[in-house]
N, C-alpha and C positions, 0 to 999 in steps of 0.2 A: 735373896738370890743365892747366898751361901751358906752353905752347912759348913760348921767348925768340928772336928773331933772332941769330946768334950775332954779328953784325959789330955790332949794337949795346951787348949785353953784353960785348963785349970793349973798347967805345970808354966805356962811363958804368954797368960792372956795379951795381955794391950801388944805385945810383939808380932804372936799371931796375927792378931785382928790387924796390923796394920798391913803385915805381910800376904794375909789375903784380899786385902782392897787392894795390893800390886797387881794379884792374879789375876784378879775378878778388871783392874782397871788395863792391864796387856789382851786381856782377851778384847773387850769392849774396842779397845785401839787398834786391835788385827781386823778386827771386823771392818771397822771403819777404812781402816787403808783398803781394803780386799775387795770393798765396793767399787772404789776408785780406781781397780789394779789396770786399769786398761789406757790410763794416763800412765805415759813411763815415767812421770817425776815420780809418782805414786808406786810404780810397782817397782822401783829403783830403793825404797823404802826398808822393802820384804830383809834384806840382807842385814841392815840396822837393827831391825828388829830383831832376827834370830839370835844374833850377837847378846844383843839387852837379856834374851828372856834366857837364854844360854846363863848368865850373870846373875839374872834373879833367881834360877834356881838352886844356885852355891848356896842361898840360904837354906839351911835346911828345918828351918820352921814352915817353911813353904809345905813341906810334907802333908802338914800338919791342916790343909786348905782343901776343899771340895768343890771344884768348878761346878755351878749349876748344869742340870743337863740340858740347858737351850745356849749354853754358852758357844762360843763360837769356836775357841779350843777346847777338842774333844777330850775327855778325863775319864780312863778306863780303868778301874782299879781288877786287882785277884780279891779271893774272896776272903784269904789272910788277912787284907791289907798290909802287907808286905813289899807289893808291885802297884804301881801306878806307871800310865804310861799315856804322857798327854802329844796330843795331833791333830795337824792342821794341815791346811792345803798352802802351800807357800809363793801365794800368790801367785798362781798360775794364769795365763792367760791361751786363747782358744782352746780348742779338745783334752791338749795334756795338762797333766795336774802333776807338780812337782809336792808332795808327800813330805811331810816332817814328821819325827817320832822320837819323844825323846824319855826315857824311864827315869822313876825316880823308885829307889828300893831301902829298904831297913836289914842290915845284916844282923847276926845271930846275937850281936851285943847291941843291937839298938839303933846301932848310927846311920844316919841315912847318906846315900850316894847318888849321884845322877849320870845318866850314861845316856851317848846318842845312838840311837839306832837306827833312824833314817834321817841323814843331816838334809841343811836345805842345797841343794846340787843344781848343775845345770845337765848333768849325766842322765841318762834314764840306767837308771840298777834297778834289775825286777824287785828287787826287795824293797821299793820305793811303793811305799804305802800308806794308810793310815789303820793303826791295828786300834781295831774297835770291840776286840775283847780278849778276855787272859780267861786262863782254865788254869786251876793244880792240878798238875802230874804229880806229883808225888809231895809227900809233908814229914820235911825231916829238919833238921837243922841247913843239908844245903837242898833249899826248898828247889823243885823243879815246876816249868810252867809252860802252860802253850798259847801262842799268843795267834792270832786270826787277822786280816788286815786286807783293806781291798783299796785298787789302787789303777791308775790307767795312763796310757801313754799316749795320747791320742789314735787318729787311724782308726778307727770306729771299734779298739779292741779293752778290753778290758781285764784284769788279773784278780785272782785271791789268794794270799800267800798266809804260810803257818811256818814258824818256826818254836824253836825250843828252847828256854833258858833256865839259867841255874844259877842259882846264889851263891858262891864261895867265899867265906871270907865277905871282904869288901868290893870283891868283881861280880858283875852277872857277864853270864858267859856265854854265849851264844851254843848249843851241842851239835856235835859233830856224828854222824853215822847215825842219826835217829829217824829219818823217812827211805822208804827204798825209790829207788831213782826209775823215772818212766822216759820211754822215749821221746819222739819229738814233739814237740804239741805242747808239753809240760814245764819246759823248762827247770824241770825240779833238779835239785842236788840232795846229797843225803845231809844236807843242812838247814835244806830249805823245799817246802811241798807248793810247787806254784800249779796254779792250773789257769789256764789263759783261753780268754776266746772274745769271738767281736760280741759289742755291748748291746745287740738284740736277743744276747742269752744270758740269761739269769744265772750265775755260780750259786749253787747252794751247798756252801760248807760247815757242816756243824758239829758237835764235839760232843759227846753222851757221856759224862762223869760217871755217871752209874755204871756203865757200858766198859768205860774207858777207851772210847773207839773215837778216832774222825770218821766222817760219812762225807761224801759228795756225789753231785751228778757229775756223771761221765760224760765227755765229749771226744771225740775222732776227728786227728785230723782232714781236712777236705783233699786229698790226691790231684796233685799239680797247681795245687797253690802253698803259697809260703805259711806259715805260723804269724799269727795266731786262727787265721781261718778255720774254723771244725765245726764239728754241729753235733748234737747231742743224740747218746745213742739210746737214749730210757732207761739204764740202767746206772747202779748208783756202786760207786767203789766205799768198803769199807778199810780201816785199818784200824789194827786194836797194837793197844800200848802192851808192853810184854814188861816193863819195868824197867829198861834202856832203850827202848829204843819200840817206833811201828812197825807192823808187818802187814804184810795183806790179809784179809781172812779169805781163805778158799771160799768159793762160789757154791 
């Protein structure tokens, strides 16, 4: 059920191996609460946990551990292995889904760090998601990266959010002025590329390395209803990475 890194099982074995039957035994136990989450003793639970797994990952042998991909906490690595960034639904109960996201990264000396990037809240923050993939933007010493993630608030609407991070040092940093900002419908900031709509439409966002470009289908908000209401116009927006930052590509 789990893959070990071999270079770190060869540097701190029996430690790892234990430290990934924690992983492998939080996940099996999220699962297990999450069935139940609709008992509030059970989804009173969800906050203990995040605490614990919050705790387990100060080890940072942990790093060094591969969630199966049927596990139930999602485990997204870059293609460095530099970034990982594991998430879960935190125990949400009817339409909305409260999103956990939490990264674990290796700086330029080796050591690893753990950062929250979408904590467990009772808030809806568009950035409440779960990012189910990372892409390199750039490969230098402060590696940059983009991360994808989709995520709902209930109300029959649903989001796909991309943001940008960077390694400095021992921080990863969220980038600032890296998407250009659209109007209503979008919720985007130049931090953050949301695209929103109710969940009888499919978001398809996807990132061309080759390319260096995001891609999405476009949608239009509906006139004299609120956001997220829109409907899709057939056409698909591109933005290409310029080295700091996306632009749009002319049509």
């Amino acid at each position: 059920m789990r893959t070990i890194l071999c270079v770190v099982l060869l540097a701190i074995g029996p430690l790892t191996v234990a430290q990934c039957e924690r992983l492998d035994s939080a996940s099996r136990a999220l699962e297990k609460i999450w069935d139940g989450r609709f008992g509030q003793e059970v989804y009173e639970q969800g906050d203990p946990f995040y605490s614990d797994f919050l705790k387990l990952l100060e080890d940072t042998s942990t790093f060094g551990c591969v969630l199966d991909s049927t596990a139930f906490i999602g485990d997204t690595w870059s293609s460095d292995g530099r970034l990982r960034v594991l998430s879960w639904d935190h125990l949400s109960t009817g339409s909305g889904h409260d999103m956990v996201s939490i990264a674990q990264f290796r700086d330029a000396s080796g050591i690893v760090h753990s950062k929250v990037l979408c904590p467990a809240s009772d808030e809806n923050d568009i950035a409440d998601v779960e990012f189910y993939r990372i892409h390199k933007l750039q490969d230098n010493e402060n590696a940059s990266y983009l991360l994808i993630g989709w995520g709902t608030h209930g109300g029959g609407s649903h989001h796909v959010v991309a943001i940008a991070l960077r390694i400095r040092s021992e921080h990863l940093d969220q980038l600032d002025r890296v998407f250009p900002v659209f109007g209503e419908g979008y919720w985007s900031s130049d931090s953050m590329y949301v695209i929103s709509t109710q969940r009888s439409h499919r978001i398809d966002m996807r990132y061309d390395e080759g390319a260096r470009a995001i891609s999405h289908n476009e949608f239009k908000p509906v006139e004299d209803e609120d956001v997220p209401w829109s409907r899709p116009t057939g056409r698909r927006t591109t933005l290409l990475w310029s080295g700091d930052r996306f632009i749009i590509k002319p049509e």
